[in-house]
LODO-528167 format. One line per 4 residues: their letters; for each residue x, y, z of N, C-alpha, C, O. Coordinates in Angstrom, 1 decimal. Layout:
N
A = X Y Z X Y Z X Y Z X Y Z  ...
This chain:
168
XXXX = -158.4 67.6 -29.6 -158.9 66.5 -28.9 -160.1 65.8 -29.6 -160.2 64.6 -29.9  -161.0 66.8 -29.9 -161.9 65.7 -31.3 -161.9 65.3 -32.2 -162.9 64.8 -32.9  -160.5 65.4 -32.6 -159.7 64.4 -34.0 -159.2 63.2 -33.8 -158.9 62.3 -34.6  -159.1 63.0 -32.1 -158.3 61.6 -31.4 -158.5 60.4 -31.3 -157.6 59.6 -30.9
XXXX = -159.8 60.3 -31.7 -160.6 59.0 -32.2 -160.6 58.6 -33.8 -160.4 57.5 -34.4  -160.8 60.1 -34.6 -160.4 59.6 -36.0 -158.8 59.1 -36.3 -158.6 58.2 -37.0  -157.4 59.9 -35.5 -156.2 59.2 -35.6 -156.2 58.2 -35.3 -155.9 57.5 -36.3  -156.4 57.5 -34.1 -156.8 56.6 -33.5 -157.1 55.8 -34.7 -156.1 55.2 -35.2
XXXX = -157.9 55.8 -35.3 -159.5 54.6 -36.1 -157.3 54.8 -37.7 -156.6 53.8 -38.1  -156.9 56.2 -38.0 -156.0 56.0 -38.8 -155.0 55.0 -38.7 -154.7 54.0 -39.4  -154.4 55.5 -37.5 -153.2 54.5 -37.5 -153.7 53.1 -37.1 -153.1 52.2 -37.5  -154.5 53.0 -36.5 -155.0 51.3 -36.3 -155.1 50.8 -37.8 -154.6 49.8 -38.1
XXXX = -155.9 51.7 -38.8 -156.4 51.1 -40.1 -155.3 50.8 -40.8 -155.3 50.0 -41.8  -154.1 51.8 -40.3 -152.6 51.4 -41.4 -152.5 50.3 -40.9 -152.9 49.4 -41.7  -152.0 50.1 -39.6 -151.6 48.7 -39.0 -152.0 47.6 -39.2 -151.4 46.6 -38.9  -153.5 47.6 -39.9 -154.0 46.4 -40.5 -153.9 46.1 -41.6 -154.0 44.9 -42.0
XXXX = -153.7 47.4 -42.4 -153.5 47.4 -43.9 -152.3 46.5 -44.4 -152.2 45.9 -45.5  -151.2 46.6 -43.1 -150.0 46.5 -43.4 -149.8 45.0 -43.3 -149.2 44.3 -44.2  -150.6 44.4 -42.0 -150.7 43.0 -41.6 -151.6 42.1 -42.9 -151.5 40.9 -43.2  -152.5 43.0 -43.5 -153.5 41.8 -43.9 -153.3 41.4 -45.1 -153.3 42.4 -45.9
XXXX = -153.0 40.1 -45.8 -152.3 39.2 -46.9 -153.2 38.9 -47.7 -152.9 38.3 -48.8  -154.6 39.1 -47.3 -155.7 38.0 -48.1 -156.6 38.8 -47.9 -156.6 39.8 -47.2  -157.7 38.3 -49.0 -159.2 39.4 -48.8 -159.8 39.7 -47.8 -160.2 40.8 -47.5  -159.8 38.3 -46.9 -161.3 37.5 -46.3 -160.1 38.2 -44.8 -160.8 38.6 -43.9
XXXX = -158.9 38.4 -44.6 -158.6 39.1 -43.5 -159.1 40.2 -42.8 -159.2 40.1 -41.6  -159.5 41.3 -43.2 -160.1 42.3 -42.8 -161.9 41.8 -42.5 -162.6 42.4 -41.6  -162.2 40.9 -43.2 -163.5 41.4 -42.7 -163.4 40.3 -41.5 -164.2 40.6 -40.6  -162.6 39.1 -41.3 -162.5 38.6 -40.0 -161.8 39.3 -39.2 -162.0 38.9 -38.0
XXXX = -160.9 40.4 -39.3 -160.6 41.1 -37.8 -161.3 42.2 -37.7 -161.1 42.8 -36.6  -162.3 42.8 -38.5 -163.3 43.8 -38.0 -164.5 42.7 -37.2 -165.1 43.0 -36.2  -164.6 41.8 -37.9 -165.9 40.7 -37.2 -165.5 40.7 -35.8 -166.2 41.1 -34.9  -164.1 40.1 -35.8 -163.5 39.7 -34.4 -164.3 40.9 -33.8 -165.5 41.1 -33.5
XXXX = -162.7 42.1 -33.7 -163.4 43.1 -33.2 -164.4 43.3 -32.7 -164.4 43.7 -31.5  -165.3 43.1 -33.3 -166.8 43.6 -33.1 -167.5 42.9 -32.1 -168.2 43.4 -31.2  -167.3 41.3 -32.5 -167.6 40.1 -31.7 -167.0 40.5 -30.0 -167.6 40.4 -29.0  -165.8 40.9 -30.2 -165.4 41.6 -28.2 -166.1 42.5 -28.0 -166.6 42.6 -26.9
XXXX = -166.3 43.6 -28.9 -166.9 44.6 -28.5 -168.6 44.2 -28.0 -169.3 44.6 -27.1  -168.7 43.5 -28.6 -170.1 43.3 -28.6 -170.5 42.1 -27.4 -171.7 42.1 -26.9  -169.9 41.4 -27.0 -169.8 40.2 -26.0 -169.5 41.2 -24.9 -170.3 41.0 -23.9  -168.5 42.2 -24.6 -168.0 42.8 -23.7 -169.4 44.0 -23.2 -169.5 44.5 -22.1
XXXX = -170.2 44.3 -24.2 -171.4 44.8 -24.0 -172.2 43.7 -23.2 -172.3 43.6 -22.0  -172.5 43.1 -24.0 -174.0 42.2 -23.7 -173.3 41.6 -22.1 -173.9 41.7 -21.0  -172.4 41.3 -22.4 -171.9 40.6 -20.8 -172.2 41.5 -19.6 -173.1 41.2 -18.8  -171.5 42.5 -19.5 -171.8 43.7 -18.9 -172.9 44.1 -18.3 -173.1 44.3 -17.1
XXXX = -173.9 44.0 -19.7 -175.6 44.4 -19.1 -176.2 43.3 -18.8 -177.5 43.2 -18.6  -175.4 42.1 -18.6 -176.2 40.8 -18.3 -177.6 39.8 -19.1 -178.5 39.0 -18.8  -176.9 40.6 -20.3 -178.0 40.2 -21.4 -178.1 38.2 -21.9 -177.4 37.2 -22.1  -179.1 38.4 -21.8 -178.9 36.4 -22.2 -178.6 36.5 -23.7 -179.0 37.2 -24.7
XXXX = -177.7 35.4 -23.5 -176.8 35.0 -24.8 -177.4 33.7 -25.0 -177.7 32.9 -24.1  -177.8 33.5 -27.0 -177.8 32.0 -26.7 -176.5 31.3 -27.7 -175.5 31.8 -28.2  -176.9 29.9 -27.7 -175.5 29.2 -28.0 -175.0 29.1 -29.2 -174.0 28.4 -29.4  -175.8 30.0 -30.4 -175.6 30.2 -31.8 -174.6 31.4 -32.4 -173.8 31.5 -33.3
XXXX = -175.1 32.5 -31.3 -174.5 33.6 -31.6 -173.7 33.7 -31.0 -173.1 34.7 -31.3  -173.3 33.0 -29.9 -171.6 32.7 -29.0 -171.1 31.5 -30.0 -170.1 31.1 -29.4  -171.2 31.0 -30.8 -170.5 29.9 -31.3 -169.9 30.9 -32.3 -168.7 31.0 -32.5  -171.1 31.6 -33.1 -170.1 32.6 -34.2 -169.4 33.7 -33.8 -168.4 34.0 -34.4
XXXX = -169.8 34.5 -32.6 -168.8 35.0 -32.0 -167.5 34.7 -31.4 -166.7 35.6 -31.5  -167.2 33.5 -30.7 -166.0 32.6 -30.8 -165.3 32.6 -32.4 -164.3 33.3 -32.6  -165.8 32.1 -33.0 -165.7 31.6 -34.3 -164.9 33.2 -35.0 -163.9 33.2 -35.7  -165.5 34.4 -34.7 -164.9 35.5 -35.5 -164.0 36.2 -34.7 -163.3 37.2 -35.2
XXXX = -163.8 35.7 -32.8 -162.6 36.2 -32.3 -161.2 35.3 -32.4 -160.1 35.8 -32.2  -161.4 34.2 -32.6 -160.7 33.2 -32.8 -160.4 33.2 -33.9 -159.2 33.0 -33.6  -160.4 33.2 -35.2 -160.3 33.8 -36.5 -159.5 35.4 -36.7 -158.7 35.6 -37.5  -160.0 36.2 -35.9 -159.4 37.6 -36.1 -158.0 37.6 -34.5 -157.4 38.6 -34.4
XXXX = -157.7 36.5 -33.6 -156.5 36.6 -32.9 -155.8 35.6 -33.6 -154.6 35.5 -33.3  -156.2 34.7 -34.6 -155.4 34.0 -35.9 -154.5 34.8 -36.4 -153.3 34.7 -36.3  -155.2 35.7 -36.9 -154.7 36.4 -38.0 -153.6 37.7 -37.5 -152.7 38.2 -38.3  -153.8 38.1 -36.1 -153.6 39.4 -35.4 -152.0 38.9 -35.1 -151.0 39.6 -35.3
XXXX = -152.1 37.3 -34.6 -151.3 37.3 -33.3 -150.4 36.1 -34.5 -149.5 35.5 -33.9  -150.6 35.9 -36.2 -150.1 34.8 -36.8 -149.5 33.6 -36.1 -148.5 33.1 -35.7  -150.9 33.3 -36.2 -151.5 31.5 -35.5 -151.4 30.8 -36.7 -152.6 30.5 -37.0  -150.5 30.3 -37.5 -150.9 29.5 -38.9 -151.4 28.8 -38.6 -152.5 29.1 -39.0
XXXX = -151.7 27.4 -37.7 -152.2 26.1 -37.5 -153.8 26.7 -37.5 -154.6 26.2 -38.2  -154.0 27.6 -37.0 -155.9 27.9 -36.6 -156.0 28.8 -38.2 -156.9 28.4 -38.9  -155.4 29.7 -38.6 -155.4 30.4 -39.9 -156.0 28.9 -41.2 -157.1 28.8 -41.6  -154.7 27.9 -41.5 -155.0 26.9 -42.1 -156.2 25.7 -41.6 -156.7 25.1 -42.5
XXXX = -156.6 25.4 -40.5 -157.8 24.8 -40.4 -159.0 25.5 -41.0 -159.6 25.2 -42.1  -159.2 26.3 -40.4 -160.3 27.6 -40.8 -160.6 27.8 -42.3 -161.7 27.6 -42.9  -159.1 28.2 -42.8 -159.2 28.4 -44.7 -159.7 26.9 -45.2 -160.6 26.8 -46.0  -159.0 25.6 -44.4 -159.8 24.8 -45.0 -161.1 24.3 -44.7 -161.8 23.9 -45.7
XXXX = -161.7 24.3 -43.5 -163.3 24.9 -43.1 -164.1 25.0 -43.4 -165.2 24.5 -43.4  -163.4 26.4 -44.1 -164.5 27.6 -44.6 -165.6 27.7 -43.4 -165.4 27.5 -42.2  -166.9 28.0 -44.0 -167.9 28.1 -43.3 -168.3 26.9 -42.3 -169.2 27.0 -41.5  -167.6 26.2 -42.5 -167.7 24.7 -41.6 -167.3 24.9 -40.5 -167.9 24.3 -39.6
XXXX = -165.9 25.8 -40.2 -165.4 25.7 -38.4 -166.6 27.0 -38.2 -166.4 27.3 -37.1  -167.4 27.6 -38.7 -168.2 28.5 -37.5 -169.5 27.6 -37.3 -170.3 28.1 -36.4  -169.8 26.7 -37.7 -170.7 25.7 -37.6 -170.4 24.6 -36.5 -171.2 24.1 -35.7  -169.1 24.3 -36.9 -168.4 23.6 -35.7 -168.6 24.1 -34.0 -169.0 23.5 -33.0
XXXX = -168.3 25.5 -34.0 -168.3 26.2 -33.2 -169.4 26.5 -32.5 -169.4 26.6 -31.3  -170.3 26.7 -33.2 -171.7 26.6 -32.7 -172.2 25.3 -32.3 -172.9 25.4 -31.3  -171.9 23.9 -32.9 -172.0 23.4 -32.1 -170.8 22.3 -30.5 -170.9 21.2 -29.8  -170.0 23.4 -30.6 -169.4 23.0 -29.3 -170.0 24.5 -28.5 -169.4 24.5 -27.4
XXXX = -170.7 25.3 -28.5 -170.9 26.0 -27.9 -172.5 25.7 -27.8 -173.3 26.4 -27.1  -172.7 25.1 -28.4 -174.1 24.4 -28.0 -174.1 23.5 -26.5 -174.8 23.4 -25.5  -173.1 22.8 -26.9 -172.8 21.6 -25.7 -172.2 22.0 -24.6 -172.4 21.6 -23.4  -171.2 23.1 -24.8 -170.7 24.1 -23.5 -171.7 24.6 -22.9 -171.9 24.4 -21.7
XXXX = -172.6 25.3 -23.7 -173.5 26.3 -22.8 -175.0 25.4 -22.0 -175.9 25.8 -21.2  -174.7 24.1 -22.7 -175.9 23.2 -21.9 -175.5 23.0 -20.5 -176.2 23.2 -19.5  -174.3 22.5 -20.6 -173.6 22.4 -18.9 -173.5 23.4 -18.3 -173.7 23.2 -17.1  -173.0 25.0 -18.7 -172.7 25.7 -17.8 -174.3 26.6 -17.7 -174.5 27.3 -16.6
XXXX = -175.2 26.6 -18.7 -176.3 27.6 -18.5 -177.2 26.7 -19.0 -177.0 26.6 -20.2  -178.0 25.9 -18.6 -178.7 24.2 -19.2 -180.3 25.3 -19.0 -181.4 24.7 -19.0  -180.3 26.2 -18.8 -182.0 26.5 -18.7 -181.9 27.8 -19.1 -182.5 28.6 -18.4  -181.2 28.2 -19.9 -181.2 29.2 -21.4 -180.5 29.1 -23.1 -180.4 29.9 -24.1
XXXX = -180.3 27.7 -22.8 -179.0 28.0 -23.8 -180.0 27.9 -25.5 -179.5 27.7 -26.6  -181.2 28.0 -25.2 -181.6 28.5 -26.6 -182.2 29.8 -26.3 -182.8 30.3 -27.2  -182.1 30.4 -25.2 -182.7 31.7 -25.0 -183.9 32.0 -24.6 -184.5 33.0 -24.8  -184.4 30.7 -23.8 -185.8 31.2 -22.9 -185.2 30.6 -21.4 -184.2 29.9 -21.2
XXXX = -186.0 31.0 -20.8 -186.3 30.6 -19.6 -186.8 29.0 -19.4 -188.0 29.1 -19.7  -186.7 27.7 -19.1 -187.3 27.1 -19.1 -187.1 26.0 -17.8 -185.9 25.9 -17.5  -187.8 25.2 -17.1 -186.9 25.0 -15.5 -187.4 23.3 -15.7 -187.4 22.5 -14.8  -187.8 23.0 -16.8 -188.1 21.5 -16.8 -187.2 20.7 -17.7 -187.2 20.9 -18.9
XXXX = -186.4 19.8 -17.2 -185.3 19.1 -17.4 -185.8 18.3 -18.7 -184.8 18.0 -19.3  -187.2 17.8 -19.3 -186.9 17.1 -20.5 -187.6 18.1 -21.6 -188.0 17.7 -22.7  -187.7 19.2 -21.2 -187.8 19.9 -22.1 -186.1 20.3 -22.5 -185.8 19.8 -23.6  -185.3 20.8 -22.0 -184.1 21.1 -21.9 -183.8 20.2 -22.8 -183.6 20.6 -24.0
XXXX = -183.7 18.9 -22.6 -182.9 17.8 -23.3 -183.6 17.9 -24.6 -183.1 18.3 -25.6  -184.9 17.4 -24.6 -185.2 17.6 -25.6 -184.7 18.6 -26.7 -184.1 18.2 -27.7  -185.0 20.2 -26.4 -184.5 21.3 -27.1 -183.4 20.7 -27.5 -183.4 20.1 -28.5  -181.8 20.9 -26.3 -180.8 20.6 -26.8 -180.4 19.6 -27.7 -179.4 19.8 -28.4
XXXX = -181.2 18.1 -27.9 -180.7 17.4 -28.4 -181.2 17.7 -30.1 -180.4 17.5 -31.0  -182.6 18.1 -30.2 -182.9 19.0 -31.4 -182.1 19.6 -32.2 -181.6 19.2 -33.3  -181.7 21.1 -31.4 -180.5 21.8 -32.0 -179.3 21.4 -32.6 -178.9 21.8 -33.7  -178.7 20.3 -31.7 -177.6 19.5 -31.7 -177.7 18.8 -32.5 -176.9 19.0 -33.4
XXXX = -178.6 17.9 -32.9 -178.8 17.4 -34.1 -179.1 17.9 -35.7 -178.8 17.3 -36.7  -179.6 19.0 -35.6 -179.9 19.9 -36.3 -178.7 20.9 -37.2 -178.5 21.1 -38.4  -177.8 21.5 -35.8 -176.7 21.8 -36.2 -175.2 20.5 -37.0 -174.3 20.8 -37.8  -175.5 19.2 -36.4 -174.7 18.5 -37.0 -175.4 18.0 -38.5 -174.8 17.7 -39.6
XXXX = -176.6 18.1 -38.3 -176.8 18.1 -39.8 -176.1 19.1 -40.8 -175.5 18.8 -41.8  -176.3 20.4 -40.3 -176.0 21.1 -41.3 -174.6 21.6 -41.6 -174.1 22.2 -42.6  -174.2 21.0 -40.0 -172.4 20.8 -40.8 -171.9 19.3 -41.6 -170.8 19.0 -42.0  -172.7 18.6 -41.5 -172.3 17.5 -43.1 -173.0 18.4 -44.0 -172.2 18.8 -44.9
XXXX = -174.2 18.9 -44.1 -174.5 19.7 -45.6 -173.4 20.5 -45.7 -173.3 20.7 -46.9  -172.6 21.1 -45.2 -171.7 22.2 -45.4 -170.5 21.5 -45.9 -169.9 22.0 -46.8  -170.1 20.5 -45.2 -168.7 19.5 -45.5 -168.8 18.8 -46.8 -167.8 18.5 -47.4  -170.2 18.6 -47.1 -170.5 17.8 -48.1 -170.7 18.7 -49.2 -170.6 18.1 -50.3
XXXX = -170.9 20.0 -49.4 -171.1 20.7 -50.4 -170.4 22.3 -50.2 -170.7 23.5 -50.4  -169.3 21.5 -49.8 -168.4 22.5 -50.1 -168.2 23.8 -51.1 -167.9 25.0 -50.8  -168.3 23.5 -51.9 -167.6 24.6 -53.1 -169.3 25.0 -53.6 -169.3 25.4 -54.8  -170.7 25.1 -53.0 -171.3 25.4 -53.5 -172.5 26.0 -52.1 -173.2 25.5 -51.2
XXXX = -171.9 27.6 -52.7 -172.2 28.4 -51.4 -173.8 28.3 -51.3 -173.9 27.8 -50.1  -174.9 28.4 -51.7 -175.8 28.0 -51.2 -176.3 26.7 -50.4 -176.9 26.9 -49.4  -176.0 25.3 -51.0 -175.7 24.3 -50.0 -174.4 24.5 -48.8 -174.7 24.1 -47.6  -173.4 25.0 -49.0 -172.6 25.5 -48.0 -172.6 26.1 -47.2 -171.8 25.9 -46.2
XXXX = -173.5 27.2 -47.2 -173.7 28.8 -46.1 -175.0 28.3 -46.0 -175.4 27.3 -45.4  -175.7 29.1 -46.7 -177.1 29.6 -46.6 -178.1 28.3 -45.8 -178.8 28.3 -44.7  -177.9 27.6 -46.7 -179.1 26.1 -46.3 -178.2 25.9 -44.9 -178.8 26.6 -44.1  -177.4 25.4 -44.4 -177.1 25.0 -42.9 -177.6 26.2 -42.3 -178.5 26.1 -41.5
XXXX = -177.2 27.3 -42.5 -177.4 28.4 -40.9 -178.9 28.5 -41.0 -179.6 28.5 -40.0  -179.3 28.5 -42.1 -181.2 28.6 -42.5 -181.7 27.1 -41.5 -182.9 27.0 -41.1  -180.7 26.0 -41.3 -181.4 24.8 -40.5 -181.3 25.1 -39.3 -182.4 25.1 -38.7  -180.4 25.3 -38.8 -180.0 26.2 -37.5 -180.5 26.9 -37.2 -181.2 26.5 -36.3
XXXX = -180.8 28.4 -37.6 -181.6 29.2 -36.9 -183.2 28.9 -37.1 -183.9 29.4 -36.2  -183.7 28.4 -37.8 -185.3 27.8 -38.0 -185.3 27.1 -37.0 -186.1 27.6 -36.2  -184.7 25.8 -36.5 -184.7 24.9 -35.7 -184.8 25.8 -34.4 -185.9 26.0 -33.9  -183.9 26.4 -34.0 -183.8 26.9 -32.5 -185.2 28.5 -33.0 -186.1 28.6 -32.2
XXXX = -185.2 29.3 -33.8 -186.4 29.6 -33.9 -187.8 29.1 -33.3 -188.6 29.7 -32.5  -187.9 27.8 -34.0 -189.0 26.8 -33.7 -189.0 26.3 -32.1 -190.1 26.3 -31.5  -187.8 26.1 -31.6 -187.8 25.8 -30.2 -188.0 26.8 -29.3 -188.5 26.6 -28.2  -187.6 27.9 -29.8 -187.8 29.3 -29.1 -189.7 29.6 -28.8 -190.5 29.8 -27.9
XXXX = -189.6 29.5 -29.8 -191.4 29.8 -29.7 -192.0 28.4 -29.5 -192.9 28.6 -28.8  -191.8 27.0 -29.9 -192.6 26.4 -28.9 -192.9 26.3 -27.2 -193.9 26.1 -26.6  -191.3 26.6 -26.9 -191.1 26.3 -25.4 -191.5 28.0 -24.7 -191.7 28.2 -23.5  -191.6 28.8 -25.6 -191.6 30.3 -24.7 -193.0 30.0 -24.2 -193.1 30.4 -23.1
XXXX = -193.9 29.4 -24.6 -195.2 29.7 -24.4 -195.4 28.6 -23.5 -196.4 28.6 -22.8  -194.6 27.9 -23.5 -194.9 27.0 -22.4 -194.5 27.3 -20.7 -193.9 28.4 -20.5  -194.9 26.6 -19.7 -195.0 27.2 -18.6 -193.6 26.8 -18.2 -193.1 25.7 -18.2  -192.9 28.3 -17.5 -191.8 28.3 -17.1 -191.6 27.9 -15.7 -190.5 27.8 -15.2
């Protein structure tokens, strides 16, 4: 009985072995994976989520049920993407989570409506900046990765700690 988790972890790892065609497959269906496992936590304990790390979480279960369930149309957007549809994603999950949760969706508490807008419209702008840096500099991973998510998470950083200190 205490080997039934390592068979388990075996034959699952064949079954992927067998499915996965490309490099970048495995580490998007362990991400996926991880991304349910880890949403199915936090949800659970009723943990506040904000709209960055649900955008890439989308972004790596939607990418790893691509690949699971052979979705070519979402496989081929994605490949052409790259790091662009998890940017994308973040920001539609920026703008989802302002309507359905409008007084956390950068992760504080905040109950005054033009702070809200303001934040959101920050972020939002912020994140679309950094998906033209990413579209626009494609093939050069430090303009491509690094500098947009580095705009993104600074920006909502910066919002985080302005507005925490402010009176909720």
């Amino acid at each position: 009985m205490e080997s039934f988790p390592f068979t388990v972890f075996l034959i699952y790892s064949k079954m992927l072995e067998s499915r996965i065609t490309n490099k970048w497959e495995a580490p998007l269906i362990t991400g996926g994976c991880i991304a349910i496992l880890s949403l199915a936590i936090l949800l659970t304990r009723k943990v506040q989520l904000n709209s960055i790390l649900l955008g890439i979480n989308i972004y790596l279960i939607t990418a790893c049920s691509a690949i699971m369930f052979d979705i070519f149309w979402v496989q081929r957007i994605y490949a052409k993407m790259t790091v662009s549809a998890v940017i994308a994603w973040i920001i539609i999950s920026i703008i989802v989570t302002l309507f359905i949760y409008p007084k956390r969706f950068i992760g504080i508490n905040h109950f005054d409506w033009t702070t809200i807008l303001l934040s959101f419209f920050s972020l939002l702008i912020a994140a679309v900046i950094a998906l033209v840096i990413s579209i626009v500099f494609k093939d050069n991973s430090i303009f491509s990765e690094i500098i947009p998510f580095a705009v993104i998470f600074i920006t909502q950083h910066f919002l985080k700690r302005k507005y925490t200190h402010c009176g909720n």
